[in-house]
C-alpha positions in Angstrom: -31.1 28.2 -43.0 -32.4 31.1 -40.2 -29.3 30.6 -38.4 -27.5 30.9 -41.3 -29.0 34.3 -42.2 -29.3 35.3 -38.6 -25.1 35.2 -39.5 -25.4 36.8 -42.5 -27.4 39.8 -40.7 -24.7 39.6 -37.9 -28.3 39.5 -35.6 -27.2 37.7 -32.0 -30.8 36.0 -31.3 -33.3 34.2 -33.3 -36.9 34.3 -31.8 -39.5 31.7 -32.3 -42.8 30.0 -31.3 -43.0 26.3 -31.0 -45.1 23.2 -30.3 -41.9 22.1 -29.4 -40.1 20.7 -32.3 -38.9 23.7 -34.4 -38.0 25.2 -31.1 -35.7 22.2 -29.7 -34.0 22.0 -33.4 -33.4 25.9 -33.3 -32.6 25.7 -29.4 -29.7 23.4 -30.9 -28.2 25.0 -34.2 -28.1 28.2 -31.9 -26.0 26.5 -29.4 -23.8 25.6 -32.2 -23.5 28.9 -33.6 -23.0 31.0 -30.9 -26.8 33.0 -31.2 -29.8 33.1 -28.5 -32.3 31.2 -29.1 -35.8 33.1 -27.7 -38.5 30.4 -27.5 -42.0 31.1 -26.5 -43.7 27.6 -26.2 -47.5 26.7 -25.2 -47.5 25.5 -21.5 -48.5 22.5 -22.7 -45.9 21.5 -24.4 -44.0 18.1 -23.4 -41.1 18.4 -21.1 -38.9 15.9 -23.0 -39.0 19.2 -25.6 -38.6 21.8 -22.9 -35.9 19.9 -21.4 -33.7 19.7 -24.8 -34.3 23.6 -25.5 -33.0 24.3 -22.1 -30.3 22.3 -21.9 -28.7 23.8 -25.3 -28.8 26.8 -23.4 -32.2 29.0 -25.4 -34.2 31.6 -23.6 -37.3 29.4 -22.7 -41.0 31.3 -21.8 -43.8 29.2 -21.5 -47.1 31.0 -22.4 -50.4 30.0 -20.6 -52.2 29.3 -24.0 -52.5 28.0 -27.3 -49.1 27.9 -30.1 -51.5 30.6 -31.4 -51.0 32.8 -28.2 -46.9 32.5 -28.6 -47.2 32.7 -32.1 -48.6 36.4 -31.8 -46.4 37.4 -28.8 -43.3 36.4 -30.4 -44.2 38.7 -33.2 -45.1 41.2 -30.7 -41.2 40.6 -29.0 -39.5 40.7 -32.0 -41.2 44.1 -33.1 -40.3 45.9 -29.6 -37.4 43.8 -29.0 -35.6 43.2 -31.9 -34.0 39.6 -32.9 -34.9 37.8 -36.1 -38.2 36.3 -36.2 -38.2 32.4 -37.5 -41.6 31.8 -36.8 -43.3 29.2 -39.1 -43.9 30.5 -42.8 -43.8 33.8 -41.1 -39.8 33.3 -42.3 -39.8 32.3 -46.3 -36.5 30.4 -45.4 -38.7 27.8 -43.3 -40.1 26.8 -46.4 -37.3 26.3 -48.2 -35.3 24.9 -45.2 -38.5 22.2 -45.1 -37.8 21.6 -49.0 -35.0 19.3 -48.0 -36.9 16.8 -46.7 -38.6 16.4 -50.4 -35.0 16.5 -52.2 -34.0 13.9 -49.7 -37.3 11.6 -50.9 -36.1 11.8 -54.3 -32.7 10.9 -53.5 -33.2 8.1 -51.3 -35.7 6.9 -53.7 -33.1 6.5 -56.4 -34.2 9.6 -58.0 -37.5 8.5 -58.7 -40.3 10.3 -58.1 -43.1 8.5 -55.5 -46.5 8.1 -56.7 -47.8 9.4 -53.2 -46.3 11.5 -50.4 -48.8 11.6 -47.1 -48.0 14.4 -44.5 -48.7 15.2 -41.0 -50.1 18.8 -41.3 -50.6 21.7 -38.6 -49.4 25.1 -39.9 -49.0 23.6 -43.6 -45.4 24.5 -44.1 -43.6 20.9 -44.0 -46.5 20.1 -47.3 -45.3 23.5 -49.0 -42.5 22.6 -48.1 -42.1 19.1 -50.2 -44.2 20.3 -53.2 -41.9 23.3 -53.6 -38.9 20.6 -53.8 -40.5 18.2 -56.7 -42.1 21.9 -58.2 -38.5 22.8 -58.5 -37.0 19.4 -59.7 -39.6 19.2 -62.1 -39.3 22.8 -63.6 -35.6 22.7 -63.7 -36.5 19.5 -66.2 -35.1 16.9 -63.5 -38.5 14.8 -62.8 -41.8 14.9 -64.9 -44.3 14.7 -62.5 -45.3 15.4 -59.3 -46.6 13.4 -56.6 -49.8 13.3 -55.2 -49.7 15.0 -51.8 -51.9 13.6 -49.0 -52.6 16.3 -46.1 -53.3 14.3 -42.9 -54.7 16.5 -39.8 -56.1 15.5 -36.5 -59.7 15.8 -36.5 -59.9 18.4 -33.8 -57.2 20.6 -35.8 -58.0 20.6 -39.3 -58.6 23.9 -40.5 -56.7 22.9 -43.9 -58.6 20.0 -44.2 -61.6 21.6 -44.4 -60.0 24.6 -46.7 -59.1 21.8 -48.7 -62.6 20.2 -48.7 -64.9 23.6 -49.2 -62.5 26.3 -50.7 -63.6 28.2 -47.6 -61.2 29.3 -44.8 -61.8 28.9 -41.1 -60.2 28.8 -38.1 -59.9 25.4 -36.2 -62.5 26.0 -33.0 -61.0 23.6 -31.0 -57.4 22.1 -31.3 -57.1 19.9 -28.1 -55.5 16.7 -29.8 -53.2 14.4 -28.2 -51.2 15.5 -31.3 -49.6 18.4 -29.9 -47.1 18.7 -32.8 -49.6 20.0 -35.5 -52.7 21.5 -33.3 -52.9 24.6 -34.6 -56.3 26.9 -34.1 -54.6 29.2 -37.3 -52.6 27.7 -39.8 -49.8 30.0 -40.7 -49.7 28.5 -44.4 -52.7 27.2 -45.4 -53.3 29.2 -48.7 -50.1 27.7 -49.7 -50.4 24.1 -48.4 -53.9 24.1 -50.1 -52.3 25.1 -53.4 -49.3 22.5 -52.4 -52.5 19.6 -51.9 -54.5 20.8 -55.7 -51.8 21.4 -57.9 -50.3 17.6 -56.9 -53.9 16.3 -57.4 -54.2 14.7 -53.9 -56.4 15.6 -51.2 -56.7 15.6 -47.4 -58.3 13.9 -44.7 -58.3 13.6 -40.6 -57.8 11.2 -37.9 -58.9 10.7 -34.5 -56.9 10.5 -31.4 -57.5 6.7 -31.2 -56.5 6.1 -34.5 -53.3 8.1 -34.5 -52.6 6.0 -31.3 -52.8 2.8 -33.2 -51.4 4.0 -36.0 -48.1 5.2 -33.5 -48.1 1.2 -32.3 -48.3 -0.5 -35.3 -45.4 1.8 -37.0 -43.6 0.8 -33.6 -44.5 -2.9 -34.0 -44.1 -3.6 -37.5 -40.8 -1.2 -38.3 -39.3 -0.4 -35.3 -40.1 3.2 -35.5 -41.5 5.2 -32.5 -43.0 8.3 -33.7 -44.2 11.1 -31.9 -48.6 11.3 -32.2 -48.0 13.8 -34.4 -45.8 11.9 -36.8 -47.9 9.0 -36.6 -50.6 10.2 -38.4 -49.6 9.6 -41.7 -49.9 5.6 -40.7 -53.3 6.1 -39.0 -54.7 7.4 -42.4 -52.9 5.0 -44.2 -54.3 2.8 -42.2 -58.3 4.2 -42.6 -57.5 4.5 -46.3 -57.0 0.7 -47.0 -59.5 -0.6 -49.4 -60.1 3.0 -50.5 -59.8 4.6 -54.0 -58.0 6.9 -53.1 -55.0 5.1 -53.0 -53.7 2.6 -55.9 -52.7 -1.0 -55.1 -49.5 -0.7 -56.9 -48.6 3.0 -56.0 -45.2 3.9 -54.5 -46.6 5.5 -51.0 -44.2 7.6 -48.9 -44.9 7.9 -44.8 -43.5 11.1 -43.7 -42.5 10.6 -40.0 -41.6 13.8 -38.4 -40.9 13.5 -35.0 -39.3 10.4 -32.4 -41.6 9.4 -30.1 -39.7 10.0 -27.1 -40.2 13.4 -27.4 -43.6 12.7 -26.0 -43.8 9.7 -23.9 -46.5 10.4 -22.1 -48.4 10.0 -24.9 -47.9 6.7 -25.5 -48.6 5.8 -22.6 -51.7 6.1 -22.9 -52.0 3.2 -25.2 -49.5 0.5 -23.7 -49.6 -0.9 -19.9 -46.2 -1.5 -18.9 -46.4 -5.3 -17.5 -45.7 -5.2 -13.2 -42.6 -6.7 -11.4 -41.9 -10.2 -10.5 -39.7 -11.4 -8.0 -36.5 -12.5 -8.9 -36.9 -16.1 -8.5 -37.5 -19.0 -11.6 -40.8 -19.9 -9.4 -42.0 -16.3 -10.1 -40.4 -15.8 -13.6 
């Protein structure tokens, strides 16, 4: 949806900062259409990312800092610079471009509405993002409910989580989670993804590193899925809510995976040993 007004504008580059996801997703529409794509990344961001946003050809600068450093700098580019400015709820069409994802839950899930949606969180967009999709159904009389939206946050990143839990804001004080996806020291949306989180009468909670690392090989294991840590944390709190009240034994529960998990293989490999060669003989095998 930026790309598409960054033709509408006739503006040649499209500027944005990136954990690394957004950035390799915009690195490739802007391949497709012709634009520059400006990408200001955290030096620690994974190279499997780096690697696809300069192979589809986007203007890479890795910052030596936090997604909170590029986040200010690219608004600082854009200002002097020029070059439209997709950064994370920064842009209103991120939101609605991340709406699809909950107008694709509703019709994959026969046009039902799920009793639960839990969501990996870091700026708080993708969560606005899927209430403003079942806000709309609902209002345009499609759906009578809403689901209950579940914001998942690593524990050393949880600003929004704790919004959530006290009504007050603060900054995260330290964001250094293996989940580099949604570490975020100041969430872009949070008014809005704290609104998207009470209005759906859910509620938030946080994992640790550890548990978003079991949670990433039992999604593996048991579905075939390999998510990124990020993505995974939507089964490690699933996973620390069983038993719970929070969630219903006969509730509809939606996971929403957000990344592949080779985007970040290191990562994983901090949880698997892969097994040491043999010598290829049936003695030996």
């Amino acid at each position: 949806l930026v790309v598409a007004e960054a033709n509408r504008l006739k503006e040649p580059s499209v500027v944005t900062a990136s954990t690394g996801n957004a950035a390799s997703a915009l690195a490739a529409v802007c391949a497709a259409a012709g634009k520059q794509a400006i990408i200001l990344v955290p030096e620690s961001a994974p190279k499997a990312k780096l690697v696809q946003m300069v192979l589809y050809g986007a203007r890479v600068i890795p910052i030596k800092g936090s997604y909170d450093d590029a986040f200010r700098l690219s608004l600082e580019y854009t200002t002097r610079k020029g070059g439209l400015n997709r950064n994370t709820a920064y842009h209103p069409l991120t939101i609605e471009g991340k709406k699809t994802v909950g107008l694709e839950i509703y019709q994959q899930n026969r046009f039902k509405v799920p009793d639960v949606i839990l969501v990996p969180v870091g700026d708080g967009v993708i969560i606005h993002g899927v209430f403003k999709a079942f806000y709309d159904l609902k209002a345009a009389g499609l759906i009578a409910k809403l689901p209950r939206l579940v914001c998942v946050q690593a524990e050393h990143s949880a600003a929004i989580h704790h919004y959530i839990r006290g009504g007050k804001y603060q900054n995260a004080k330290r964001t250094d989670t293996i989940a580099d996806s949604i570490s975020v020291s100041v969430p872009s949306n949070a008014h809005l993804a704290r609104k998207a989180v009470l209005e759906s009468r859910g509620f938030s909670l946080t994992v640790s590193d550890q548990e978003i690392l079991r949670g990433q090989r039992i999604l593996a294991e048991r579905t075939g899925v390999f998510a990124e840590p990020a993505a995974a944390v939507t089964v490690a709190a699933l996973n620390k809510l069983q038993g719970s009240e929070s969630l219903g034994r006969t509730e509809q529960i939606v996971l929403l995976i957000t990344g592949h998990g080779l985007k970040d293989v290191e990562a994983a490999m901090k949880s698997i040993r892969i097994p040491a060669s043999i010598e290829p003989t049936v003695e030996a095998l």
